[in-house]
Each structure stands twice: as structure tokens, then as C-alpha cells.
C-alpha positions as CSV (number, residue, x, y, z in Angstrom):
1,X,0.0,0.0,0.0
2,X,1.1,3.7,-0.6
3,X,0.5,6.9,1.3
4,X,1.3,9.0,-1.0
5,X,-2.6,9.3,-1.8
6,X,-3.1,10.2,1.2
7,X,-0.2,12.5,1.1
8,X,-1.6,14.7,-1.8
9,X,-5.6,14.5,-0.8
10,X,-4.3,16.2,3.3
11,X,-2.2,19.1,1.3
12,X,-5.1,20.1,-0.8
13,X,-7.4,20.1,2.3
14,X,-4.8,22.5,3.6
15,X,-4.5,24.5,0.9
16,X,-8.2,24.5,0.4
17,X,-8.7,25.8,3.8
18,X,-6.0,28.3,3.4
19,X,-7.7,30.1,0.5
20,X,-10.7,30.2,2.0
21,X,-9.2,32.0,4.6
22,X,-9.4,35.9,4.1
23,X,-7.3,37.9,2.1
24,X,-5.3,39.9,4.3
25,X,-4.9,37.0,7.0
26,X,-3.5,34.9,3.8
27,X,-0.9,38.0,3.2
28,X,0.2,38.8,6.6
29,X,1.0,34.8,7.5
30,X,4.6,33.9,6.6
31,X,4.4,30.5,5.5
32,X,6.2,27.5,6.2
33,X,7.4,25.2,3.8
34,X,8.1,22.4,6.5
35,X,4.2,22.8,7.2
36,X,3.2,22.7,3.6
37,X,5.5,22.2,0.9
38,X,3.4,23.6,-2.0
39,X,4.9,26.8,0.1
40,X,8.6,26.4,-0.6
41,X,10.6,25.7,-4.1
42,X,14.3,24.6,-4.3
43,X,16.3,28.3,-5.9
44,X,19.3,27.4,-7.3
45,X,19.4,30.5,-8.9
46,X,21.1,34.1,-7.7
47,X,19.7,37.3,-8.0
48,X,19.6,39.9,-11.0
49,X,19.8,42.9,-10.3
50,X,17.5,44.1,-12.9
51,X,13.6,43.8,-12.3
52,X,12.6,40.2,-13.7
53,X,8.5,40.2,-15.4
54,X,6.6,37.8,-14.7
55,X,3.3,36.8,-16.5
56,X,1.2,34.1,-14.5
57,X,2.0,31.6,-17.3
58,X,5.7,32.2,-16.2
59,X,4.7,31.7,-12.4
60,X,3.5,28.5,-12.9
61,X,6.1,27.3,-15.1
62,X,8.6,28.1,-12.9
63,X,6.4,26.7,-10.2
64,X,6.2,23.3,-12.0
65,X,10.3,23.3,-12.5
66,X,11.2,24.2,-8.8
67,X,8.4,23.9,-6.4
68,X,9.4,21.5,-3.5
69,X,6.4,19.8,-3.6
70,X,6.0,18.6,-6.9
71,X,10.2,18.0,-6.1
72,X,9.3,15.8,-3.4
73,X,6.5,13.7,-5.2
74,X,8.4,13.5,-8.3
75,X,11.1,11.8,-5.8
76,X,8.3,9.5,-4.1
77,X,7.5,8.3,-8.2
78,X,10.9,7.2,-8.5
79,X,11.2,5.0,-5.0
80,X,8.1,3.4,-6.2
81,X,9.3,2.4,-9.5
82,X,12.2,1.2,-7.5
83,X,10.2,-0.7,-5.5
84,X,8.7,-2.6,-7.9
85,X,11.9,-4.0,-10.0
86,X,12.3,-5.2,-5.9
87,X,9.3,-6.8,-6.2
88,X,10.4,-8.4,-10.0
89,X,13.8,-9.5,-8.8
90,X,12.7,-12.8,-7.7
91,X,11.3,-14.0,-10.4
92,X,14.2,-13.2,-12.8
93,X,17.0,-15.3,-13.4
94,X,19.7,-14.4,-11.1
95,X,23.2,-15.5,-12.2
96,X,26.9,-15.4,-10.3
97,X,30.2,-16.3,-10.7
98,X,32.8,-17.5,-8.0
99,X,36.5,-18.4,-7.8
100,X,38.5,-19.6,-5.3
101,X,41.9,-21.0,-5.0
102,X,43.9,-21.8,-1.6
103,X,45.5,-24.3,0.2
104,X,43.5,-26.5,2.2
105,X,44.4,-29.0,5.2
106,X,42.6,-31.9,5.7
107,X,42.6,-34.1,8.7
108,X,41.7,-37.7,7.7
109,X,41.3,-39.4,10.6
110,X,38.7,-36.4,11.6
111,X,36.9,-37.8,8.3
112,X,36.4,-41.0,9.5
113,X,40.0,-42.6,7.9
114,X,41.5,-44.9,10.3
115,X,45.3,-45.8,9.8
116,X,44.4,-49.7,9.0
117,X,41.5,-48.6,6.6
118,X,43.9,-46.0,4.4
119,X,46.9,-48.6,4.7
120,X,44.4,-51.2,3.0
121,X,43.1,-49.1,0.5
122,X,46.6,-48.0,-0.6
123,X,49.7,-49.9,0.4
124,X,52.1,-46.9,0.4
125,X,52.9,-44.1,3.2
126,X,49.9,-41.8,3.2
127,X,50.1,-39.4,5.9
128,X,47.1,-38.6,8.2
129,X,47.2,-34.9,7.7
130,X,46.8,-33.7,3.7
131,X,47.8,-30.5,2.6
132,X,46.5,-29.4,-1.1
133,X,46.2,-26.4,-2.9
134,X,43.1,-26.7,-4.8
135,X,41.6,-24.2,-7.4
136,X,37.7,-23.6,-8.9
137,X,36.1,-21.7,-10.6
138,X,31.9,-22.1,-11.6
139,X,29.1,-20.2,-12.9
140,X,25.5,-20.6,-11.1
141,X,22.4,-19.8,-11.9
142,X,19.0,-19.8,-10.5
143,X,15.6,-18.5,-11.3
144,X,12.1,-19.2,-9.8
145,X,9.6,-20.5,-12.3
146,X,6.1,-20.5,-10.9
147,X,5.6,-18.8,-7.3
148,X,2.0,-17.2,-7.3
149,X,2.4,-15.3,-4.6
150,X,5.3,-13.3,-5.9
151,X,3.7,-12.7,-9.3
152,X,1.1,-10.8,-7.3
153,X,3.2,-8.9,-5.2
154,X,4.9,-7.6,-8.0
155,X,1.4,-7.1,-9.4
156,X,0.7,-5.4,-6.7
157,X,3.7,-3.4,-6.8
158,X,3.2,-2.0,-10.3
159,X,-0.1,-0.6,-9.1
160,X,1.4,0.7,-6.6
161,X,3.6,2.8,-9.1
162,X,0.3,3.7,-10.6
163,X,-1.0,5.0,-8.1
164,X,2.5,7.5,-7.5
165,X,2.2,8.7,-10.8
166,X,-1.2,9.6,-10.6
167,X,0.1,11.5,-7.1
168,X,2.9,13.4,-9.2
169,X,0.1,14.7,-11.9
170,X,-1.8,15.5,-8.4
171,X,0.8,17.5,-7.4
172,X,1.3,19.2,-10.3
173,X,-2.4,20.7,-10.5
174,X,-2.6,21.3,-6.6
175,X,1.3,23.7,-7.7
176,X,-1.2,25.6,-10.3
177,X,-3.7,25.8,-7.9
178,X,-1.3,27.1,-4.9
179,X,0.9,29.3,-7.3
180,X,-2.3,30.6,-9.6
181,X,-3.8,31.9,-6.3
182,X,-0.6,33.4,-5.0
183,X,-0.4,35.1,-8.7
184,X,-3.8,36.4,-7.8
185,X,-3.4,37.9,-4.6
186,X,-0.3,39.6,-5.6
187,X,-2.2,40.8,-8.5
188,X,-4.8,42.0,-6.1
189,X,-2.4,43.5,-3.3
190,X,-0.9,45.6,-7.0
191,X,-4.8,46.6,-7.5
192,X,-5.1,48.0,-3.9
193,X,-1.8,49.8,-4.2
194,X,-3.3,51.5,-7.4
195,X,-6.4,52.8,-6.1
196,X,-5.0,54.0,-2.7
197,X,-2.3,56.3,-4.9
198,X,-5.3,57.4,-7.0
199,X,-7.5,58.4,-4.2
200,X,-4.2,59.8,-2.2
201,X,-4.2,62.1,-5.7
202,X,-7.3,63.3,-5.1
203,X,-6.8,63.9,-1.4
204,X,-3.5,66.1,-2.1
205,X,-6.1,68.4,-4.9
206,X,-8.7,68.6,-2.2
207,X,-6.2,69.4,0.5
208,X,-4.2,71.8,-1.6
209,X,-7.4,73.6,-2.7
210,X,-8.9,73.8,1.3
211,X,-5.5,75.8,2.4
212,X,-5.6,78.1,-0.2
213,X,-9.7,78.9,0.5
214,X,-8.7,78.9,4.3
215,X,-6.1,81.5,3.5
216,X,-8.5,83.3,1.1
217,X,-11.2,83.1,4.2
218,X,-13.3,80.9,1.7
219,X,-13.9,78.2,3.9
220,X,-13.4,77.6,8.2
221,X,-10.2,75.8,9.6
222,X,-12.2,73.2,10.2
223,X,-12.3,72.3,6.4
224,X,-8.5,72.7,6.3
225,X,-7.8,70.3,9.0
226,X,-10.5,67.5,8.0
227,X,-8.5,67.4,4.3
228,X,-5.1,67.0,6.1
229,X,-6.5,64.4,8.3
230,X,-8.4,62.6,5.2
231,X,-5.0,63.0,3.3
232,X,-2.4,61.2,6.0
233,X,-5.0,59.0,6.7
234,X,-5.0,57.5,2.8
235,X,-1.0,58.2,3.3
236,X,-1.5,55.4,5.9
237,X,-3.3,53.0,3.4
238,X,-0.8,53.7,0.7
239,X,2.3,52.7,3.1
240,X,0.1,49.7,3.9
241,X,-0.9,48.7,0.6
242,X,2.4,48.8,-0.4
243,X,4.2,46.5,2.3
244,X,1.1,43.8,1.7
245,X,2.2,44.0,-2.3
246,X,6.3,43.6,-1.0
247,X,5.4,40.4,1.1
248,X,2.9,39.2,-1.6
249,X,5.5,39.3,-4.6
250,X,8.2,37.5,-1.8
251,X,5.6,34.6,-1.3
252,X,5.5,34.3,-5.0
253,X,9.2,34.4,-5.1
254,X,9.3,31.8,-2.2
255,X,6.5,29.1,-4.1
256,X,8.4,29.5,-7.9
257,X,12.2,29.2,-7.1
258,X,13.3,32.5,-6.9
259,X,15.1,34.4,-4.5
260,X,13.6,36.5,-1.5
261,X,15.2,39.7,-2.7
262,X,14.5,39.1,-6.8
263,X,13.0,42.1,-7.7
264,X,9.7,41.4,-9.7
265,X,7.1,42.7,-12.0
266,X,3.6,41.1,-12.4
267,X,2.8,41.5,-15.7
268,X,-0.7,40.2,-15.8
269,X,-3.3,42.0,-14.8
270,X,-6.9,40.6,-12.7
271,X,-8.6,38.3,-15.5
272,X,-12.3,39.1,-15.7
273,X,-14.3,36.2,-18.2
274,X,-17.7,34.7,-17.5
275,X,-17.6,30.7,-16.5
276,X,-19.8,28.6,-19.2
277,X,-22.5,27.0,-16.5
278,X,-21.8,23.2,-16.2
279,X,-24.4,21.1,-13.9
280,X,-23.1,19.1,-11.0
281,X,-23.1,15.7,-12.9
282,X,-21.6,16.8,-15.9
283,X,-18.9,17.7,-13.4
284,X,-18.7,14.6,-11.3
285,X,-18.6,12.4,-14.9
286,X,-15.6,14.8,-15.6
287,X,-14.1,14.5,-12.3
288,X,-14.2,10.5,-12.0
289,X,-12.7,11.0,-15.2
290,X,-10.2,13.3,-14.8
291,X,-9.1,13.4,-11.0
292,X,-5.8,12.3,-10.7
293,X,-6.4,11.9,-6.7
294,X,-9.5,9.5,-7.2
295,X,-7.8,7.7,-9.9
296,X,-4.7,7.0,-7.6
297,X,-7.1,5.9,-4.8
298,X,-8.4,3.5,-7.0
299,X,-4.7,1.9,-8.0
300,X,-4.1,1.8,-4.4
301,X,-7.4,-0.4,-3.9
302,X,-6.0,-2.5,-6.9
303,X,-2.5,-2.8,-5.5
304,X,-4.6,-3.5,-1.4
305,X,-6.7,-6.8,-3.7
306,X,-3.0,-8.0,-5.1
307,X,-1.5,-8.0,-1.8
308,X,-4.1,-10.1,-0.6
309,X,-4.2,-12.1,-3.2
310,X,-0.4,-13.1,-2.5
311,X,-1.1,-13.2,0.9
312,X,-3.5,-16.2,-0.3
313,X,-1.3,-17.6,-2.8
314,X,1.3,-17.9,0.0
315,X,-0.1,-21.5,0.8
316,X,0.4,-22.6,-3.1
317,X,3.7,-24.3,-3.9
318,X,6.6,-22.9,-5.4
319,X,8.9,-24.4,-8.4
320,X,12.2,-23.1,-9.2
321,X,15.6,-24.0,-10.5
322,X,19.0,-23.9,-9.5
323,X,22.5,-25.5,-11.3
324,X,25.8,-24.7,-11.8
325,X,29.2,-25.8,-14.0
326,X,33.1,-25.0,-13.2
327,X,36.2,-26.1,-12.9
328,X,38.0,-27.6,-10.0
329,X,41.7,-29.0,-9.5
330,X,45.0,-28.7,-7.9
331,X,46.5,-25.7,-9.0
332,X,48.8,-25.9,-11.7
333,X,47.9,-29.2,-12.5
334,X,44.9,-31.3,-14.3
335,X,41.2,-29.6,-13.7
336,X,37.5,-31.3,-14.1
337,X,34.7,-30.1,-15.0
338,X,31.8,-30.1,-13.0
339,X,27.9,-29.3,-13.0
340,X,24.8,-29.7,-11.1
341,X,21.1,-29.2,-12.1
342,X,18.4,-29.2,-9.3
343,X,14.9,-28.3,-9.6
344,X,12.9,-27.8,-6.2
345,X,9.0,-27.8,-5.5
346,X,8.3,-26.1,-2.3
347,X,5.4,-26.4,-0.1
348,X,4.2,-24.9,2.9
349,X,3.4,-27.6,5.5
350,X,2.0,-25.8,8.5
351,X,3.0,-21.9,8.9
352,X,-0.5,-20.8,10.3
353,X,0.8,-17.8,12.1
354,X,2.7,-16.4,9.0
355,X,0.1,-17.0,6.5
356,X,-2.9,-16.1,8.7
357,X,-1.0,-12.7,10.0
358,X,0.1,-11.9,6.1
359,X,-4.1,-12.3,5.3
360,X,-5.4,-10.3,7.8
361,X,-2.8,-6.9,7.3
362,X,-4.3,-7.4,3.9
363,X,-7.4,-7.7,4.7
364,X,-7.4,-4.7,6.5
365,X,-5.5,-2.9,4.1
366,X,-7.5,-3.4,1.6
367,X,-10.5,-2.2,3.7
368,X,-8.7,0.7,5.0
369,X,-8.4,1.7,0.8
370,X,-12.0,0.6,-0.2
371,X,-13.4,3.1,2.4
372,X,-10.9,5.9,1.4
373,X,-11.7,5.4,-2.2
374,X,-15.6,5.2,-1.3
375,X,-15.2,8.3,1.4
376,X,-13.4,10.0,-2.0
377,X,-16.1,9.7,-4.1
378,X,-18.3,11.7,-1.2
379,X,-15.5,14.4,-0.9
380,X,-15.7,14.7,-4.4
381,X,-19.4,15.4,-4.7
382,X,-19.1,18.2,-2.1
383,X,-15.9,19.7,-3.7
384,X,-17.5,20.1,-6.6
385,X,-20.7,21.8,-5.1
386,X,-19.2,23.8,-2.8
387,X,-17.4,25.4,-6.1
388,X,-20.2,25.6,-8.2
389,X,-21.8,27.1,-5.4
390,X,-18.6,29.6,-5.2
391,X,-18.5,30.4,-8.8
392,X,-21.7,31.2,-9.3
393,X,-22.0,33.6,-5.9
394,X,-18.5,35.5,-6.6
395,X,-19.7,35.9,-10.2
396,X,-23.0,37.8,-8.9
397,X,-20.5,40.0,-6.5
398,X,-18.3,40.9,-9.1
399,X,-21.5,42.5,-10.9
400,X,-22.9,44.2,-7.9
401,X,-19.0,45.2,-6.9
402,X,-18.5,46.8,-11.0
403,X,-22.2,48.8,-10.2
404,X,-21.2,50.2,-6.6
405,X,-18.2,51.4,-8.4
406,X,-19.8,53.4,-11.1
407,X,-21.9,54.6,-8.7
408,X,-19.5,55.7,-6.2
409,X,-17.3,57.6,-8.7
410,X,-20.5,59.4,-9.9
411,X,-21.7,60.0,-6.2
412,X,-17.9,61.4,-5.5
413,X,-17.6,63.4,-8.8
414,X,-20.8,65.1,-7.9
415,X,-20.3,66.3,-4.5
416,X,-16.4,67.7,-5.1
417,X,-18.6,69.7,-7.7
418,X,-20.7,71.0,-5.0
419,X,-17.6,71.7,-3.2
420,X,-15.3,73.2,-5.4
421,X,-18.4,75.5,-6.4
422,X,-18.7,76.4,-2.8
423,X,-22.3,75.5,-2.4
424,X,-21.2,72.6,0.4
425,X,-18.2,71.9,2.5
426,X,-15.9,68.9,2.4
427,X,-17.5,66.7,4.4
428,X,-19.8,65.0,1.9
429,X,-16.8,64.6,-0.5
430,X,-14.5,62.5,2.7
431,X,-17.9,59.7,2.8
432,X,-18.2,60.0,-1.0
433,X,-14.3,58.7,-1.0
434,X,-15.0,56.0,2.0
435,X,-17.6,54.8,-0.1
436,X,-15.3,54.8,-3.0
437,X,-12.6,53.2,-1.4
438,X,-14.9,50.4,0.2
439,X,-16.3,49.7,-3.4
440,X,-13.1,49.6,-4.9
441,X,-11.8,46.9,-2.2
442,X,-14.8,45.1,-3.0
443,X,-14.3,44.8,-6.2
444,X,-10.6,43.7,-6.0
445,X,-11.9,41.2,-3.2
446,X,-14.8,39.7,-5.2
447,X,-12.6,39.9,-8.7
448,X,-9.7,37.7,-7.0
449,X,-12.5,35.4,-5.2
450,X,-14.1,34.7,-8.4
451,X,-11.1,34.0,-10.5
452,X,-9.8,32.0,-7.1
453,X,-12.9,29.8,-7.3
454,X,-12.7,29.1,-10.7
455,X,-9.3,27.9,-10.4
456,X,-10.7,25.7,-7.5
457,X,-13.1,24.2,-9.4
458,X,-11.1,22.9,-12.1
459,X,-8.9,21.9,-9.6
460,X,-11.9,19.7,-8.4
461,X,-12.3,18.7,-12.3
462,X,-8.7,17.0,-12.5
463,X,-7.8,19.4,-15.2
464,X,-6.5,23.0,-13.3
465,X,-2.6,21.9,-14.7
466,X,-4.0,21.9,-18.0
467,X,-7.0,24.5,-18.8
468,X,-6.6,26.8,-16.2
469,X,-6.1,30.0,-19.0
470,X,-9.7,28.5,-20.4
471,X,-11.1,28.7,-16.5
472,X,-9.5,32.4,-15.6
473,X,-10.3,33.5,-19.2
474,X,-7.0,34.4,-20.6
């Protein structure tokens, strides 16, 4: 059995319940990779000292070359493949070759030689105690021919590598996924930044024009002092928006391979395209299809039924075959060849605490995987309407977000009329820009949500590594 299922299905429940988390808590948490590795990358690259574009099609490139995670999976692919030419080694023909040569003492009356016995076979002086110096060289060879249980296991084995490659293409959509969204909240921090400078603009007109009608006895102190406060007040928001942008383009550095202090440029702006309505079975046929997560749990259940099996097969017999041919003489002298050819049938008499111990850890194992794979297909079917669900009210909030803006700007466009004309003070144009400013934040919040949950749902789908331009509309 294999974890790494298991492995890849707990890191996108993490990183499903850290984008669901707000925004700003998302920004201001420094992220460990030991924790989640989708959060680190292996840099093995230095700085430039020029400012480096990057275009979320080069984010996730870069992600899917250097991100630890997909590293580490990638790694877990290959011990699996090793593990299975483990599991074939037995049934292949294994062949050696030895050689020897050394001088040997024998003791003959140890053997069983007693002095009247060697005189009678051979008249002459033989001495008790023979010394030769004996040379040989042979070839062997051996190789099992029918063992049931093996030839299961190594069944077994090979869906076990199934099931790791499945992980790795796992991996590799739950990278998009984690470095898409990072791409998006940088892209949003970049938004804020953009409309705190353009308001702080409008602030420095409105303050600029209140001191000079103060010192023309227009207008009362009052006004004066209300635009300087409004003013360093959306000075404040600037510096913040700012540092959240910093730290945003570092995580993005951190999850794509770069170093911290790479300077960066996001060259993409906020995608805004409509999502093509798909019902919740056309999704779940898709997403049996397609998700590389269910289709690993299912070669882990294939690999659990194989291991039993050769847990069962254990009791069969076993044939195999074993021989050898070499030399052997007294060095320097005459040398004979020899050979030997031996086939063997095995067969478990009574081991009933090994063979009933091997059945019931497979048993259990392959329970343990039919009720992960079953408890999948459930997660799935929620997954899938909780982002259809998402879609569809982030969609609606991006409309009602773009109509609060026009609004807003016309609202604040009408009362700095009023103001500069002197019919009203500045009070109605400071809530005019609170409402401005709140719209625009919606907007940037519902805009990233929205492209955030489509990426989530064809992350659900099985297909985010490979049609996430078609989902964000690009």
C-alpha cells in the first residue's frame, strides 16, 4: 500500500482551507514550507539585479520546475518504480560467478580414515594430515519459475507505481492551484496599491485647494484640518498597501524558485471572463474521469486486492531451478569439469501464524483503501458543489461590486462639484471617498475570489494543470 494518496488529498485540504481564509490574513502569515510544501521551491538560482517580469504563465512554469512539492512527489515516483523491480527480482534469473583458489588442510582421521583402513586401500605411506592447494572456478544460476504469490506482489507493486504517478500529476495541479492563487493575490495586493495612490491624488487636490480657501477666508479651519487628516490617513493606506504587495511578490518568489530579494514585475493583470454553467453531474462524470487523486485511490485499492491475493497464494507451492558448471583442481595441475542441475518444488506444510498474519494486514488494508476510495467519491461530490456554489455567488458580487463602483465615482464626482463650487463643505466629499474606497476593495476582493474559485473548481475537475487559461479567461 502507498500513502502518497493520502499524502496529496491532506495538502489540498490544507491548501483548500487556506484560501478560503481571508485575504489579508493569507498576506500577513509567513508561510512554512516544512508545514506545507506547495509553500517552498528549491532556488538554485542568484539574483539579478534588474527587475525580472513575470506573467502568470511564467509563475506557474517556474512553479512546476522548482516547487518542492512537486520535487518531493516527483522523488516518491521514482522510489516506487524502485520498489517494484524489488518486487520483480525474484522472479528473474539471477546468475553469479565465483573463484577460489587456496590451500586447504585436511585431517583424515577427523573424516572417518582410520590408519588400517587408508593402509588397505593404498599400500604406500599416506600421511594422516593432507595438505592441497586446490583451485575452482563455476558459474550458477537460478531462477524461480512459478511462485503465485510473488507474481502478485509484483502485481501489486506496479499498481502501486500507478497509483504515485497519478500523485505526481496531483501534485502538479494542486502547484497551479497554490501558485495561480498566490499570482492572484499579488495581483490584487498591486490593485489596492493602485487605487490607494489614486485616491491619495485626489486627497492632495482637495487638501491643496482647502489651504488656499482657508487663507482666502473661503472656507473655516475646520475644512482645512479635516483634508489634512483625510490625506495622511490614505498616506497610511498607501504605506500599507504597499508593504502587503512587498510580502505578496516574496511569497510568490518563495513558491516559484526565486530568491527573496528578486525584484519582480507582475505582468498580468486581474482576468475578468464569464464561466460557461456546467451542472453538478456533468462535473462529477468529468471529475471521475479526470481526478488524478480518485484515480490514484483506485490503484491503491488494486495494489490492497493483489496483496491479498499473495497473501492467499502464499499457501500454493513454489517451483524453481538452480545449477551450476566449473572447474575444480589442484593448481597448476589437471582440472575437471563439473555441473549440477536441481529443480525444487516447495510447499508450505504448516506456517499458520505467518500465512494467517500476512491475510489479515491485507485484509485490512485493503479495507482501510475501499473506504478511502468510497469516502473520496463523497469528498468529491461536495468539492464540486461547494465550487459551483462559489463560482456562481462571486460571479454575482463581481456584478454588484463593478455597479457600486460606477456609482460611487459618480456619487464622488458630484459632490467635489458642489464643493469646489462652494455650495457645500468637504464633508460629503470625505464619505463620498469612503464609499469609493470600500467599493473599490470590494471589487478587488470579489474579482480575486471569483477567478480563485474558478481555479478551484477545475482543480476539483482533474484538469486546473492543464486548462486553467480557459477557467480564468485568458
Amino acid at each position: 500500500m502507498t500513502v502518497l494518496g493520502g499524502v496529496a488529498g491532506a495538502a489540498f485540504l490544507a491548501l483548500t482551507a487556506l484560501f478560503a481564509a481571508s485575504l489579508g490574513a493569507a498576506q500577513n502569515q509567513n508561510q512554512s514550507s516544512a508545514q506545507n510544501p506547495y509553500f517552498g521551491s528549491v532556488t538554485t538560482t542568484a539574483a539579478r539585479p534588474d527587475v525580472m517580469p513575470i506573467s502568470l504563465d511564467d509563475a506557474i512554469r517556474m512553479a512546476l520546475e522548482k516547487n518542492l512539492a512537486l520535487t518531493l512527489t516527483q522523488q516518491d515516483e521514482g522510489i516506487a518504480h524502485a520498489q517494484k523491480l524489488e518486487a520483480l527480482a525474484p522472479m528473474l534469473p539471477t546468475v553469479t560467478g565465483e573463484a577460489s583458489t587456496g590451500v586447504h588442510q585436511y585431517n583424515l582421521a577427523a573424516q572417518g580414515f582410520r590408519p588400517g583402513l587408508v593402509h588397505s586401500l593404498s599400500p604406500g605411506a599416506i600421511p594422516m594430515v593432507v595438505v592441497v592447494d586446490v583451485t575452482s572456478a563455476q558459474a550458477n544460476y537460478s531462477q524461480t519459475l512459478f511462485d503465485a504469490s510473488q507474481i502478485a506482489s509484483y502485481r501489486s507493486a506496479r499498481a502501486n507505481e500507478e497509483a504515485a504517478r497519478f500523485d505526481t500529476q496531483s501534485s502538479r495541479g494542486l502547484v497551479v492551484l497554490a501558485v495561480g492563487t498566490t499570482y492572484l493575490q499579488a495581483v490584487a495586493a498591486a490593485s489596492r496599491v493602485e487605487y490607494a495612490r489614486a485616491l491619495l491624488r485626489t486627497d492632495e487636490v482637495l487638501l491643496n485647494q482647502a489651504v488656499e480657501q482657508h487663507k482666502a477666508g473661503v472656507v473655516a479651519n475646520l475644512d482645512e484640518l479635516r483634508a489634512r487628516v483625510i490625506y495622511q490617513s490614505q498616506q497610511q493606506t498607501v504605506i500599507a498597501a504597499e508593504n502587503s504587495f512587498e510580502k505578496a511578490k516574496i511569497a510568490l518568489n518563495r513558491e516559484i524558485g526565486l530568491p527573496a530579494e528578486q525584484k519582480i514585475a507582475l505582468s498580468d493583470a486581474a482576468p475578468y471572463q464569464d464561466l460557461a454553467t456546467i451542472t453538478v453531474e456533468e462535473a462529477q462524470q468529468q471529475a471521475y474521469r479526470s481526478r488524478q487523486d480518485y484515480l490514484s485511490m483506485q490503484s491503491q485499492v488494486k495494489a490492497a486486492q493483489l496483496h491479498r491475493n499473495a497473501a492467499r497464494y502464499e499457501r500454493l507451492p513454489t517451483l524453481s531451478f538452480g545449477g551450476n558448471y566449473g572447474v575444480t583442481g589442484i593448481t597448476g595441475g589437471l582440472y575437471h569439469g563439473t555441473f549440477a542441475a536441481v529443480g525444487s518444488l516447495n510447499l508450505p506444510l504448516f506456517e499458520e501464524g505467518k500465512l494467517r498474519g500476512d491475510r489479515a494486514v491485507a485484509e485490512a488494508q485493503l479495507g482501510s483503501a475501499m473506504s478511502q476510495l468510497a469516502d473520496m467519491r463523497s469528498k468529491i461530490d461536495a468539492q464540486l458543489r461547494d465550487s459551483l456554489l462559489d463560482v456562481q455567488s462571486s460571479q454575482d458580487l463581481v456584478r454588484v461590486a463593478q455597479s457600486n463602483i460606477g456609482l460611487a465615482t459618480k456619487t464622488l464626482e458630484q459632490v467635489t462639484d458642489r464643493y469646489q463650487a462652494g455650495i457645500d463643505d468637504n464633508l460629503p466629499v470625505v464619505e463620498a471617498q469612503s464609499t469609493l474606497a470600500n467599493a473599490q476593495s470590494q471589487l478587488v476582493d470579489s474579482l480575486y475570489r471569483y477567478n480563485q474559485a474558478k481555479l478551484g473548481l477545475a482543480r476539483n475537475l482533474g484538469i486546473v494543470d492543464t486548462q486553467y487559461k480557459v477557467y480564468l479567461g485568458r
